[in-house]
C-alpha positions as CSV (number, residue, x, y, z in Angstrom):
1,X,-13.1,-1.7,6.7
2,X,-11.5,-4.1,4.3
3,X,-8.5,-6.5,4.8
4,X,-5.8,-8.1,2.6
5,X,-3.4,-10.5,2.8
6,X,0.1,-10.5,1.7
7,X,0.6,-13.6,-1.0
8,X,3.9,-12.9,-2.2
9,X,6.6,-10.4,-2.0
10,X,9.0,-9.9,-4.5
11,X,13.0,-10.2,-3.7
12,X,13.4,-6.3,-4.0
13,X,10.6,-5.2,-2.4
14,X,11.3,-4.1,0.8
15,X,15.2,-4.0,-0.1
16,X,15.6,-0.4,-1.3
17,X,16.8,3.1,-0.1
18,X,13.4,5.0,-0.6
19,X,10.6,5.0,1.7
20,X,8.0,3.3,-0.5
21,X,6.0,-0.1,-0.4
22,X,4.4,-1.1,-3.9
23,X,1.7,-3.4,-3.4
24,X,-0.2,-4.9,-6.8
25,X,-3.0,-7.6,-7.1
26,X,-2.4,-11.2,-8.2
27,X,-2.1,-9.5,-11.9
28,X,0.9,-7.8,-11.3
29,X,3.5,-7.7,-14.4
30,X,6.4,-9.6,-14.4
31,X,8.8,-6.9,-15.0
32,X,7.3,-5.2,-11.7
33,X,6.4,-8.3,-9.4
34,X,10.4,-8.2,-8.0
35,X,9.5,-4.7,-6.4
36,X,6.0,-5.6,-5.5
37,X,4.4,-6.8,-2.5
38,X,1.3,-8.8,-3.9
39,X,-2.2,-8.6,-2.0
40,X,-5.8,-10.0,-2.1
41,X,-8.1,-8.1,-0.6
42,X,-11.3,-9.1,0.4
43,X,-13.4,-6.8,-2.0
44,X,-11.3,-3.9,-3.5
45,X,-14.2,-2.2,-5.0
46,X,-15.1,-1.4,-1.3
47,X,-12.1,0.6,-0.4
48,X,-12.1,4.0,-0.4
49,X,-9.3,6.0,1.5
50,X,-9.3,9.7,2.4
51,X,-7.0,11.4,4.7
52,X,-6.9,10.5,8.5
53,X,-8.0,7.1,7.4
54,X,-6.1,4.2,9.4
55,X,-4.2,1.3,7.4
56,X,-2.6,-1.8,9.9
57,X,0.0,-3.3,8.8
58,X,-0.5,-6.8,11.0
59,X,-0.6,-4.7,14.4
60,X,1.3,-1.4,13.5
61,X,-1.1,1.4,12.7
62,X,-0.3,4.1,10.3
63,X,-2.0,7.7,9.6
64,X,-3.1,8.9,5.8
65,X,-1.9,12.1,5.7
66,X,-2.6,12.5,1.5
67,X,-4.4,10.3,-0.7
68,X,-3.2,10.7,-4.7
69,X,-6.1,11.7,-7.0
70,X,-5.7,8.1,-8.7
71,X,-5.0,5.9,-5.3
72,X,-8.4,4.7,-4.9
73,X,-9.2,3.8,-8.6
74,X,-5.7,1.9,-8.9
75,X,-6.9,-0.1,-5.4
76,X,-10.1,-0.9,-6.8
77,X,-9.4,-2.0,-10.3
78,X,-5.9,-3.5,-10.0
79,X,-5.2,-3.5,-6.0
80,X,-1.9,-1.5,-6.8
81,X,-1.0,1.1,-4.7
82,X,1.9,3.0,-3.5
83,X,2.5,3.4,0.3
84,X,4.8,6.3,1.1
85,X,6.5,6.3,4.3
86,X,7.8,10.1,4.2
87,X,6.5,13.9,4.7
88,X,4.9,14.9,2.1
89,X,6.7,16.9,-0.8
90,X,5.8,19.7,-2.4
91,X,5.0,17.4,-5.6
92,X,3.0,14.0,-4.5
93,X,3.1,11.3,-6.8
94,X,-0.7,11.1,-7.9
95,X,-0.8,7.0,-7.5
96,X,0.2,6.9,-3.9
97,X,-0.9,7.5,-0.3
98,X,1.6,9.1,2.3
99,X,1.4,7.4,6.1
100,X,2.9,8.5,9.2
101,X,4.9,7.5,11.4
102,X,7.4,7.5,8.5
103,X,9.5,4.6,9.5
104,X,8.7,1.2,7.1
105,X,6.7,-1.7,8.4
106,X,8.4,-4.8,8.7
107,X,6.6,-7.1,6.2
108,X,6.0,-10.9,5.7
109,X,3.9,-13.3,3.7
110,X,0.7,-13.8,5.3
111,X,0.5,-10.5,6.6
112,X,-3.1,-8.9,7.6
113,X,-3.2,-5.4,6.0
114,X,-6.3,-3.9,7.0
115,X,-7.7,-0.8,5.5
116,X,-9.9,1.1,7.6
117,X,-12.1,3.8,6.1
């Protein structure tokens, strides 16, 4: 089990129509930090997910249900990683990990997210 907190969340980040969270490290690129929700997590090299893993979001709990091919390297070099709130289509981005329930955690700054492998 790791855990991150929330530092920083851009202005567009939780603002948009599609079902996704982008969370980055400190390093995140300007260009993308507006869209990103930026996390520390304890020891990212520790993390890796695999389907029916658990992530908290403070107190909500959500299911893996896919775990992209380059999800766990992305976490563990850069702490970016794309949380999608939706079934899964029939073409998965390769970055991202796909949670149910579907419906979008509130998030704030401070925020506990834990992963739990």
């Amino acid at each position: 089990m790791q855990e991150a907190k929330i530092i920083r969340i851009g202005a567009k980040a939780t603002d948009h129509k599609e079902p996704i969270l982008l969370f980055f490290g400190e390093g995140v690129t300007e260009g993308l930090e507006e869209y990103s929700i930026v996390q520390k997590i304890a020891d990212p090299l520790a993390i890796e997910l695999a389907v029916g893993d658990k992530i908290l979001f403070g107190d909500a709990t959500y299911y893996i249900t896919y775990v992209g091919p380059y999800a766990n390297q992305n976490l563990q070099s850069i702490e970016h990683v794309s949380f999608v709130f939706s079934d899964e289509p029939k073409e998965k981005m390769a970055s991202s990990v796909y949670l149910t329930p579907t419906k979008v955690p509130t998030i704030t700054t401070g925020m506990k997210i834990t992963y739990q492998g």
